[in-house]
C-alpha positions as CSV (number, residue, x, y, z in Angstrom):
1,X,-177.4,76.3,-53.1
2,X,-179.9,73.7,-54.7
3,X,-177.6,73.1,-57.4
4,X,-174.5,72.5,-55.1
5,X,-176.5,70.3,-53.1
6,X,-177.9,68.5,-55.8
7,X,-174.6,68.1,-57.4
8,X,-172.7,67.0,-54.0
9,X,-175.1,64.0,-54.0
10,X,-174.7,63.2,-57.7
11,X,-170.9,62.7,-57.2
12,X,-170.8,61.0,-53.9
13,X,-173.6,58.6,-55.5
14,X,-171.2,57.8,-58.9
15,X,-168.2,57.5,-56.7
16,X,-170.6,54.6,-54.5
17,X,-171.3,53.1,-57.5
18,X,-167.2,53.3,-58.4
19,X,-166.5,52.1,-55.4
20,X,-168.8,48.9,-55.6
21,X,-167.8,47.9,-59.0
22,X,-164.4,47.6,-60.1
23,X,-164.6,46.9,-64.2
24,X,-164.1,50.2,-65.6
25,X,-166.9,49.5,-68.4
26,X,-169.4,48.0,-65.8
27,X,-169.3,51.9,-64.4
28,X,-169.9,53.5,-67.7
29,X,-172.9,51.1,-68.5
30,X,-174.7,51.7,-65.1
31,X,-173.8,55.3,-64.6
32,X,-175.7,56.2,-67.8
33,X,-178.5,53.5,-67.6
34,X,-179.4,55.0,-63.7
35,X,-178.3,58.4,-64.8
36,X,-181.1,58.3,-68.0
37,X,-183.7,56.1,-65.8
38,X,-183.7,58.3,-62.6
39,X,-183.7,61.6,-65.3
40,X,-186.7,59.9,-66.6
41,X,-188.8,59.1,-63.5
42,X,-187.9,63.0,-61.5
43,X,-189.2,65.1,-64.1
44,X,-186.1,66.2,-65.9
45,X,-186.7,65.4,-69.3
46,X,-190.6,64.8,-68.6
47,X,-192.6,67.3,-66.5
48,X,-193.7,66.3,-63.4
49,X,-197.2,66.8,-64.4
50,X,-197.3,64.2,-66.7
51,X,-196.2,61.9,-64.5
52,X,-198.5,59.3,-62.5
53,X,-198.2,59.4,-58.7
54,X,-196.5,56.0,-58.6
55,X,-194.2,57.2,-60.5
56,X,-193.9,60.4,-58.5
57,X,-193.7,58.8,-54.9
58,X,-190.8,55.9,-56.6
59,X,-189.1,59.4,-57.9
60,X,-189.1,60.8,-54.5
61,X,-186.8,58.4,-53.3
62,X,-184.4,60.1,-55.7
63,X,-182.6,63.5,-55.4
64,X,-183.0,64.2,-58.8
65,X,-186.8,64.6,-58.2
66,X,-186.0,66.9,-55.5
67,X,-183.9,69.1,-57.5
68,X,-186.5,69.2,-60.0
69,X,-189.1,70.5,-57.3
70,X,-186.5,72.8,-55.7
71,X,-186.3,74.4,-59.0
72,X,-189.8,74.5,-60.0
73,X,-190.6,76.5,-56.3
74,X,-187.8,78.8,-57.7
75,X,-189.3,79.8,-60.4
76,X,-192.3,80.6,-58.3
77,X,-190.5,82.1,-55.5
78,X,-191.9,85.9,-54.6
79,X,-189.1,87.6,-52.6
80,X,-191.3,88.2,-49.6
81,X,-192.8,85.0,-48.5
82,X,-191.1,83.5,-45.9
83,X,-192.9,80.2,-46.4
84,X,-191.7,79.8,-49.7
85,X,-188.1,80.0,-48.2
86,X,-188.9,77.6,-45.9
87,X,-190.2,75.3,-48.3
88,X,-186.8,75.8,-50.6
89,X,-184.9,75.3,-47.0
90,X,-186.6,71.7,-46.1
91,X,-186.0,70.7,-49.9
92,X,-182.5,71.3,-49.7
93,X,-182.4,69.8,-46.9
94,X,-183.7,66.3,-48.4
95,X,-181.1,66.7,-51.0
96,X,-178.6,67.3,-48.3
97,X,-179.8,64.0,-46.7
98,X,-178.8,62.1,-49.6
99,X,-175.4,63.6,-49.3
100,X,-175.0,62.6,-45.7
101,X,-176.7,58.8,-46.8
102,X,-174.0,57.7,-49.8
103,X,-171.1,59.6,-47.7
104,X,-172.4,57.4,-44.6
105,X,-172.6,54.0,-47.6
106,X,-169.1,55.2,-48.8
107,X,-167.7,54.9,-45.6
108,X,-169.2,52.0,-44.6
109,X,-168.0,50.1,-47.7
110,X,-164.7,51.8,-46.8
111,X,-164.2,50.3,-43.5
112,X,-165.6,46.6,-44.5
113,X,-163.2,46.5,-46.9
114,X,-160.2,47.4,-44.6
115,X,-161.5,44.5,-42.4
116,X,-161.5,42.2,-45.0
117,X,-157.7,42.6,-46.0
């Protein structure tokens, strides 16, 4: 469920950025730029524990950090403890948030454009 989450707000993100820009090589240079900077600053390729807390509170504006901590408390996870699952529940639901918040851009972008033909 983290995963599908995580990757639901990947794709509707790249499709904003699609979207917004219409040069075809203008979206490969800034998909992989913001996909490599935002992989950088969550903890993917660094851990998160070697990261400053500047860095940590700008990553948690991203929902690649909160993949990375949704899958960190996995790891952890004992079956039993129901706070545990409700920690995993409220990250998911951040990610989830991030769906809902490019869908809502998307759409926005979508309708100004409509008025402006």
């Amino acid at each position: 469920l983290n995963t599908l989450v995580y990757v639901m707000s990947v794709l509707l993100f790249s499709l904003l950025l699609a979207f917004r820009i219409r040069r075809k090589v203008m979206i490969y240079m800034i998909a992989n730029g913001t996909g490599m900077i935002l992989a950088m600053i969550s903890g993917i390729w660094i851990p998160l524990e070697y990261l400053s807390e500047p860095v940590k509170k700008i990553a948690s504006i991203t929902p690649m950090y909160w993949y990375r901590v949704g899958n960190d408390l996995i790891m952890r996870m004992d079956t039993g403890d129901w706070k545990q699952w409700t920690s995993m529940l409220q990250i998911i639901g951040v990610q989830f948030l991030f769906v809902v918040a490019f869908f809502s851009l998307i759409f926005v972008g979508m309708k100004l454009d409509e008025t402006k033909e």
